[in-house]
Biopython code that builds the backbone (N, CA, C, O; Angstrom):
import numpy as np
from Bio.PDB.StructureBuilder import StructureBuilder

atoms = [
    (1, "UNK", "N", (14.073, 13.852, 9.041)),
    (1, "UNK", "CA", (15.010, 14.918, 8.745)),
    (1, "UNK", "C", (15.344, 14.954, 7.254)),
    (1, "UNK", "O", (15.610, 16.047, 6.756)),
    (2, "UNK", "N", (15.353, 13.952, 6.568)),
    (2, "UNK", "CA", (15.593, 13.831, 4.854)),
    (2, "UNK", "C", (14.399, 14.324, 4.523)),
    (2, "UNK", "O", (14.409, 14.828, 3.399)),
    (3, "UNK", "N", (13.330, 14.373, 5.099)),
    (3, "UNK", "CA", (11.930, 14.543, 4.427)),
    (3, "UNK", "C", (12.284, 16.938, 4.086)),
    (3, "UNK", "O", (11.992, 17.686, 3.153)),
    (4, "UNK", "N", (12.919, 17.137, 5.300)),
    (4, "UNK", "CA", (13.122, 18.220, 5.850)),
    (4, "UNK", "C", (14.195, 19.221, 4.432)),
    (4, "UNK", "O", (13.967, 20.213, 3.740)),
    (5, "UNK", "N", (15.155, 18.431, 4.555)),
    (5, "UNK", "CA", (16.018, 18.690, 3.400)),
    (5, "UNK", "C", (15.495, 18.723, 1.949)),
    (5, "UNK", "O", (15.545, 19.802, 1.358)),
    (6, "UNK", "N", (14.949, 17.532, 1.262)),
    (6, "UNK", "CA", (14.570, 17.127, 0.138)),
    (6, "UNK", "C", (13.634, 18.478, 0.454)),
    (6, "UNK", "O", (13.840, 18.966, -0.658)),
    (7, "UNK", "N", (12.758, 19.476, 1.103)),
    (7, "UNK", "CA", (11.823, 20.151, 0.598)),
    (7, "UNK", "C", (12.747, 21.845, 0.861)),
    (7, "UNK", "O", (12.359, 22.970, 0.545)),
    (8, "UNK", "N", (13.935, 21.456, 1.487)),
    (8, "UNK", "CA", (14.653, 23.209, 1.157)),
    (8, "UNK", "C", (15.691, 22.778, 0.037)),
    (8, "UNK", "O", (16.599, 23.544, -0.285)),
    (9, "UNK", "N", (15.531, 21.517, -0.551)),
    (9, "UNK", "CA", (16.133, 21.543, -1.932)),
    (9, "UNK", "C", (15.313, 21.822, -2.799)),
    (9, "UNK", "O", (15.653, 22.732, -3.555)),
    (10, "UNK", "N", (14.136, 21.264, -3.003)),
    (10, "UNK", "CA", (13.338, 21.310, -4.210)),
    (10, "UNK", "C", (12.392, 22.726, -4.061)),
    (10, "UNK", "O", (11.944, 23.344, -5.027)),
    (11, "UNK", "N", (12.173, 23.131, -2.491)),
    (11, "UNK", "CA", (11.250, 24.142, -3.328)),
    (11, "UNK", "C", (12.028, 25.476, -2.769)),
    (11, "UNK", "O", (11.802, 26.611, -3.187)),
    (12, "UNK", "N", (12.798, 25.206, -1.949)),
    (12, "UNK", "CA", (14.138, 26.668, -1.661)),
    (12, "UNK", "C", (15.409, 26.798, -2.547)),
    (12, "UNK", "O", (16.234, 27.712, -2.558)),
    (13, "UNK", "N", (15.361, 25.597, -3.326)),
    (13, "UNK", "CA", (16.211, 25.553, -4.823)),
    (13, "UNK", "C", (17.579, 25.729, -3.674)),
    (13, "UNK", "O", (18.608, 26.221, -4.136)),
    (14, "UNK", "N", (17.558, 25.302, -2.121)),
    (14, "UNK", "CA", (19.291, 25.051, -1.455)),
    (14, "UNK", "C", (19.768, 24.051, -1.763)),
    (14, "UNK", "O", (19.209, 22.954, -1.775)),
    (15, "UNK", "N", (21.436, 24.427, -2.202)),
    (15, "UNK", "CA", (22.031, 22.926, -2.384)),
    (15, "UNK", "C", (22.246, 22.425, -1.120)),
    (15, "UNK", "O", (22.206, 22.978, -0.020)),
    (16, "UNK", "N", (22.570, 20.852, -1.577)),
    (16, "UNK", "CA", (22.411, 20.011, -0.619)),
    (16, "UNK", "C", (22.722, 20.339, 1.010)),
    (16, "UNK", "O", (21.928, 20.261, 1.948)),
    (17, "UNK", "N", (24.345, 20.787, 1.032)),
    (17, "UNK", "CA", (24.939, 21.161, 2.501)),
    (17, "UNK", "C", (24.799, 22.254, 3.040)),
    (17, "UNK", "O", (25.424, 22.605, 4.040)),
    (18, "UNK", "N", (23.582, 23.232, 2.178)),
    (18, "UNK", "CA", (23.175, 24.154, 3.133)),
    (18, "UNK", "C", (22.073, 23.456, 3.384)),
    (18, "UNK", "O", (21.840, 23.303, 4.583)),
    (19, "UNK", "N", (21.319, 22.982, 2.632)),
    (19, "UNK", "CA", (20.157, 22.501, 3.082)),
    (19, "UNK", "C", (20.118, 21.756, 4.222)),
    (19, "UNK", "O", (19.153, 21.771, 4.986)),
    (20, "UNK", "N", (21.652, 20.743, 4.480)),
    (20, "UNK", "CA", (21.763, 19.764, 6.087)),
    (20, "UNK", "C", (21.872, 20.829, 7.348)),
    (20, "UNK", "O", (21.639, 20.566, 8.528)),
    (21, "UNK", "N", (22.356, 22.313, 6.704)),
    (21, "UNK", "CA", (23.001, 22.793, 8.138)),
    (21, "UNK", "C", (21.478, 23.523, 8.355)),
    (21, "UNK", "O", (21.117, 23.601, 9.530)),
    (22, "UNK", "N", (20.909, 23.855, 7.718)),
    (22, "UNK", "CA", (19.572, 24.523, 7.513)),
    (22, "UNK", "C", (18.099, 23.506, 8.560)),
    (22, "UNK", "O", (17.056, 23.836, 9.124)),
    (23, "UNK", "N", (18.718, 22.441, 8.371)),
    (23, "UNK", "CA", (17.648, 21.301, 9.053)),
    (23, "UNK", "C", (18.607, 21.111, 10.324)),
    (23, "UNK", "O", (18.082, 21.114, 11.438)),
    (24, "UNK", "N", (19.579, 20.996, 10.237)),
    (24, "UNK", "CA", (20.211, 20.896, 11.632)),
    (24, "UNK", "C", (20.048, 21.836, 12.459)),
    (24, "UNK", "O", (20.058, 21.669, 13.678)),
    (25, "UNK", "N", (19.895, 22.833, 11.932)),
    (25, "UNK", "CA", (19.269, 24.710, 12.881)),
    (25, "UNK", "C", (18.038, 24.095, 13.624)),
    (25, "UNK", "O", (17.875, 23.966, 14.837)),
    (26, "UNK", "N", (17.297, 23.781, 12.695)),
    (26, "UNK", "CA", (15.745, 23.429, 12.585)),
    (26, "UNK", "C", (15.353, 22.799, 13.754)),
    (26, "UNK", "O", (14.533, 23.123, 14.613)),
    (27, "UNK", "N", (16.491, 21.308, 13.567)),
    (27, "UNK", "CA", (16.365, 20.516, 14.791)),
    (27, "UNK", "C", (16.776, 20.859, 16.046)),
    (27, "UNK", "O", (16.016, 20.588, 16.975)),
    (28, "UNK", "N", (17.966, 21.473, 16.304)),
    (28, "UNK", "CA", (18.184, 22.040, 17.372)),
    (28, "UNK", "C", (17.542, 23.544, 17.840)),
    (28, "UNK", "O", (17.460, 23.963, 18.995)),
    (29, "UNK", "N", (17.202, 24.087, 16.851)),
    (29, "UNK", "CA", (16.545, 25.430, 17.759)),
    (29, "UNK", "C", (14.935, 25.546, 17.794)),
    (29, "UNK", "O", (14.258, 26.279, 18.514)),
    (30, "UNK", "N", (14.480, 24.558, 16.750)),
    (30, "UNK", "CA", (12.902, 24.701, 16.118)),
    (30, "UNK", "C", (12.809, 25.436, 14.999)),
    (30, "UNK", "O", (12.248, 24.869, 14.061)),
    (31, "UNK", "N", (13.268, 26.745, 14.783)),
    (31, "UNK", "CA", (13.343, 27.031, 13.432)),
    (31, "UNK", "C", (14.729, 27.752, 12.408)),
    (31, "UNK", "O", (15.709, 27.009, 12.346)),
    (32, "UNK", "N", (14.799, 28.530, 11.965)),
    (32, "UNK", "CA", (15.122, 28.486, 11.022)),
    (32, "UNK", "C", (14.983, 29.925, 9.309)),
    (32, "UNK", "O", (14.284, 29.972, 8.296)),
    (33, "UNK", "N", (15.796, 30.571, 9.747)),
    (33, "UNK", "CA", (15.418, 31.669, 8.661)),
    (33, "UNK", "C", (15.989, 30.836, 7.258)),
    (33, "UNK", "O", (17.160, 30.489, 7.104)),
    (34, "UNK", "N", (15.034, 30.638, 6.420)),
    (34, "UNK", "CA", (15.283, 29.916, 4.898)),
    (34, "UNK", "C", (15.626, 31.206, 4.026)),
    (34, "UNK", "O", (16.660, 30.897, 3.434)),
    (35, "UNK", "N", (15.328, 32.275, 3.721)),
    (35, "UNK", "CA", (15.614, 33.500, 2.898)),
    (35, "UNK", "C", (14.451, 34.079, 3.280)),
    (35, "UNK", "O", (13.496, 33.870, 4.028)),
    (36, "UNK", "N", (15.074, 35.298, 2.104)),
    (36, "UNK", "CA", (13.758, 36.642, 2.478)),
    (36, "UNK", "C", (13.659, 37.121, 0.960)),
    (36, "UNK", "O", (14.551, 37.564, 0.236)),
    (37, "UNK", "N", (12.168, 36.879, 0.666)),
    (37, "UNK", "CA", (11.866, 36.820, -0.612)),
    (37, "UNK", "C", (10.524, 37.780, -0.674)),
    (37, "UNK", "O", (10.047, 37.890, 0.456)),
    (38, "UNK", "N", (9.884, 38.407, -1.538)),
    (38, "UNK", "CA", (8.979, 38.863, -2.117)),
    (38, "UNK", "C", (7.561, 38.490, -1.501)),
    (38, "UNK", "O", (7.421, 37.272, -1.616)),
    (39, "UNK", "N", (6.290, 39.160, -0.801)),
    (39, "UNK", "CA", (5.664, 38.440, -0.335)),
    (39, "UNK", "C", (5.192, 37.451, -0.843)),
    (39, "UNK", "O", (4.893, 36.435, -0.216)),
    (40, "UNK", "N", (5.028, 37.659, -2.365)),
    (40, "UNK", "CA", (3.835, 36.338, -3.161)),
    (40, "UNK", "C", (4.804, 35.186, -3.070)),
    (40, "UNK", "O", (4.468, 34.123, -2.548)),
    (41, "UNK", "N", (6.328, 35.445, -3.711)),
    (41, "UNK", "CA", (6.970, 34.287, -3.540)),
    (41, "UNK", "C", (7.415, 33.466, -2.246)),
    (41, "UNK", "O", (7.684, 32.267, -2.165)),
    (42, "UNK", "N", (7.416, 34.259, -1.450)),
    (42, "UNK", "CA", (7.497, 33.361, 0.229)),
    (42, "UNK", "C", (6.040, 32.969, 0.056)),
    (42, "UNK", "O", (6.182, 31.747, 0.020)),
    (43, "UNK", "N", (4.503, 33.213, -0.098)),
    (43, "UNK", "CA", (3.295, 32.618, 0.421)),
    (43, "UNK", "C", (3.517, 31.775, -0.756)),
    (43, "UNK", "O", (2.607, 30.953, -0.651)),
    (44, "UNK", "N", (4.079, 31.525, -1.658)),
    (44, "UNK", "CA", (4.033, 30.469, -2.625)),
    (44, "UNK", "C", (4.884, 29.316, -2.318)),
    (44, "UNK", "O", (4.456, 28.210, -2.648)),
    (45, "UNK", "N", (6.181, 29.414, -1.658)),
    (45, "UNK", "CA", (6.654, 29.009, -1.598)),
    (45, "UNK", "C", (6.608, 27.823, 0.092)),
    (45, "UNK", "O", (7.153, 26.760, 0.390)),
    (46, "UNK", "N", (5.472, 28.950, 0.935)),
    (46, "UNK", "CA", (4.977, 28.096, 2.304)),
    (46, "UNK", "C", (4.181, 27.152, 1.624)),
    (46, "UNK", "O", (4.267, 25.939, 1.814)),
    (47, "UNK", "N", (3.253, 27.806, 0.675)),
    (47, "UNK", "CA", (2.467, 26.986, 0.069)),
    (47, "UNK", "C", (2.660, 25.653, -0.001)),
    (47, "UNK", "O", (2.113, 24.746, 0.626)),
    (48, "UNK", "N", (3.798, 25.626, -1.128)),
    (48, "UNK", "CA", (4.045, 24.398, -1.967)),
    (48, "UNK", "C", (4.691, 23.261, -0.567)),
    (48, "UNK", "O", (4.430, 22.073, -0.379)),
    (49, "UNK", "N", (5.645, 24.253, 0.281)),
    (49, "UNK", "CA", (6.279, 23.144, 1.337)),
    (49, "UNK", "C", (5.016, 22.614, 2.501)),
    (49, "UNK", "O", (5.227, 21.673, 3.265)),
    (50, "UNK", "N", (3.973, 23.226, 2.486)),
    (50, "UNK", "CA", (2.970, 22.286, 3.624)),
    (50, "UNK", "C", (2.330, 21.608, 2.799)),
    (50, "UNK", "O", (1.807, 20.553, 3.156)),
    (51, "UNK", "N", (2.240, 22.040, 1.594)),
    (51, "UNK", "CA", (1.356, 20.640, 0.987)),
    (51, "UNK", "C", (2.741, 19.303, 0.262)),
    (51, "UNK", "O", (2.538, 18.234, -0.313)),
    (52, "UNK", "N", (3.544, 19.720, 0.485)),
    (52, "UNK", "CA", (4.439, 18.331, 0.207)),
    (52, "UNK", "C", (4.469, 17.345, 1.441)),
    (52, "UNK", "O", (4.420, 16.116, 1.461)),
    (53, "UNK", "N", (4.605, 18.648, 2.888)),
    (53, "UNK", "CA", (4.487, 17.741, 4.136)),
    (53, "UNK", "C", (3.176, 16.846, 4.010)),
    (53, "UNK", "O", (3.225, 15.627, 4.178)),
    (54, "UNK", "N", (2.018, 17.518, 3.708)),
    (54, "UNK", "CA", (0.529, 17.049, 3.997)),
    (54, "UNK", "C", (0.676, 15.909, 2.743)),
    (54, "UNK", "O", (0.032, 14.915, 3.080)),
    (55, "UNK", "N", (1.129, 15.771, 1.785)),
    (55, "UNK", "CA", (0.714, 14.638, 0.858)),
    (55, "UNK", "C", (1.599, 13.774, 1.196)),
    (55, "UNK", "O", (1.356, 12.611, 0.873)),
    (56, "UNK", "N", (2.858, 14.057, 1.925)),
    (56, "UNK", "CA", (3.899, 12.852, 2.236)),
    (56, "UNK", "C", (3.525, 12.356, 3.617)),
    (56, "UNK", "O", (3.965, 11.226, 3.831)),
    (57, "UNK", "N", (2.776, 12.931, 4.696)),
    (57, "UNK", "CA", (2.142, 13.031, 6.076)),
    (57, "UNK", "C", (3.536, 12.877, 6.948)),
    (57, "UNK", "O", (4.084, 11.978, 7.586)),
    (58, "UNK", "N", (3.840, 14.449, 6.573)),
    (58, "UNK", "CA", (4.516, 15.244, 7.649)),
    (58, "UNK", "C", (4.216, 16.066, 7.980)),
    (58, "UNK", "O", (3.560, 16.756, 7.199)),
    (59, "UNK", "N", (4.528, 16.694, 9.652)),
    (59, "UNK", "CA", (3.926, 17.497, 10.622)),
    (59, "UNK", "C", (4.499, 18.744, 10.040)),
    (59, "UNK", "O", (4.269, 19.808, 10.613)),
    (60, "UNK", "N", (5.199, 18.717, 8.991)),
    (60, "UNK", "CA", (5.941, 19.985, 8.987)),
    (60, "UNK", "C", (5.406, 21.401, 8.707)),
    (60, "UNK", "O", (4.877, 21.818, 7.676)),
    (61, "UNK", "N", (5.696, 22.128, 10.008)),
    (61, "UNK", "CA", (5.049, 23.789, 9.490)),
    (61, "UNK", "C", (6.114, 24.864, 9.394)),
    (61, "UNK", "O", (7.241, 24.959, 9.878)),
    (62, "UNK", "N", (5.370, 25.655, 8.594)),
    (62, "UNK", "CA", (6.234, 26.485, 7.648)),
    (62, "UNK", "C", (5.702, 27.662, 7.617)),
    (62, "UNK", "O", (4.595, 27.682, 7.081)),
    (63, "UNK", "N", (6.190, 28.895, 8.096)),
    (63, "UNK", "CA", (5.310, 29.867, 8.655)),
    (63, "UNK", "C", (6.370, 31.197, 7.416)),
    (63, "UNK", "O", (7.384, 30.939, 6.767)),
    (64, "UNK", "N", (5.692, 32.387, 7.494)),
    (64, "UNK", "CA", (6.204, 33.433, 6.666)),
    (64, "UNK", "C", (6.107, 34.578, 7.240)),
    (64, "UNK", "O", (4.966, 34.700, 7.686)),
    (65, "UNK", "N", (6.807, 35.561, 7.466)),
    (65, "UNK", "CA", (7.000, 36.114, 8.285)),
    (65, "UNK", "C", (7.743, 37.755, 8.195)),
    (65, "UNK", "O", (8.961, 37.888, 8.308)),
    (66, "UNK", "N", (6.863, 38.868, 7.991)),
    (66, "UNK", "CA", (7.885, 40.023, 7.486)),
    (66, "UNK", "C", (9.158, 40.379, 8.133)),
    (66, "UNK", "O", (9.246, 40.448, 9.359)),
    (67, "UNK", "N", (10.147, 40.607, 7.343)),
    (67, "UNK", "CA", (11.511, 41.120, 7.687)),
    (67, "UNK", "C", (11.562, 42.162, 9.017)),
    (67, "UNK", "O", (12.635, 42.641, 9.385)),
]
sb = StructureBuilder()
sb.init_structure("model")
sb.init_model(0)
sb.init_chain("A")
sb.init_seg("    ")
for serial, (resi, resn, name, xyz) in enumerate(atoms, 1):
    if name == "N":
        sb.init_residue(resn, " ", resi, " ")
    sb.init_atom(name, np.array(xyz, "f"), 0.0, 1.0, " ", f" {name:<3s}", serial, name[0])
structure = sb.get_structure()
């Protein structure tokens, strides 16, 4: 769950205690609306969060999704 947070801090730029209630959604429902951004910047931004899961070897998926 820290792995979860540390990546809607660093690459969703959320501070910390949205970022806990944001992973606590996560955990209890499965997902989770993070914002609604620009297409390139949401596929940039799935981007960067599955390859932090994949180099740290977490399952985490991260899907994008029109409004």
């Amino acid at each position: 769950m820290e792995f979860v947070t540390e990546v809607l801090r660093v690459v969703f730029n959320k501070p910390a205690d949205e970022a806990v209630t944001l992973m606590m959604r996560v955990h209890r429902e499965g997902q989770a609306t993070v914002g609604i951004y620009s297409y390139d910047v949401a596929m940039t931004k799935t981007a960067q969060s599955v390859a932090m899961a994949r180099r740290d070897g977490f399952p985490l998926q991260v899907t994008c999704e029109p409004e």
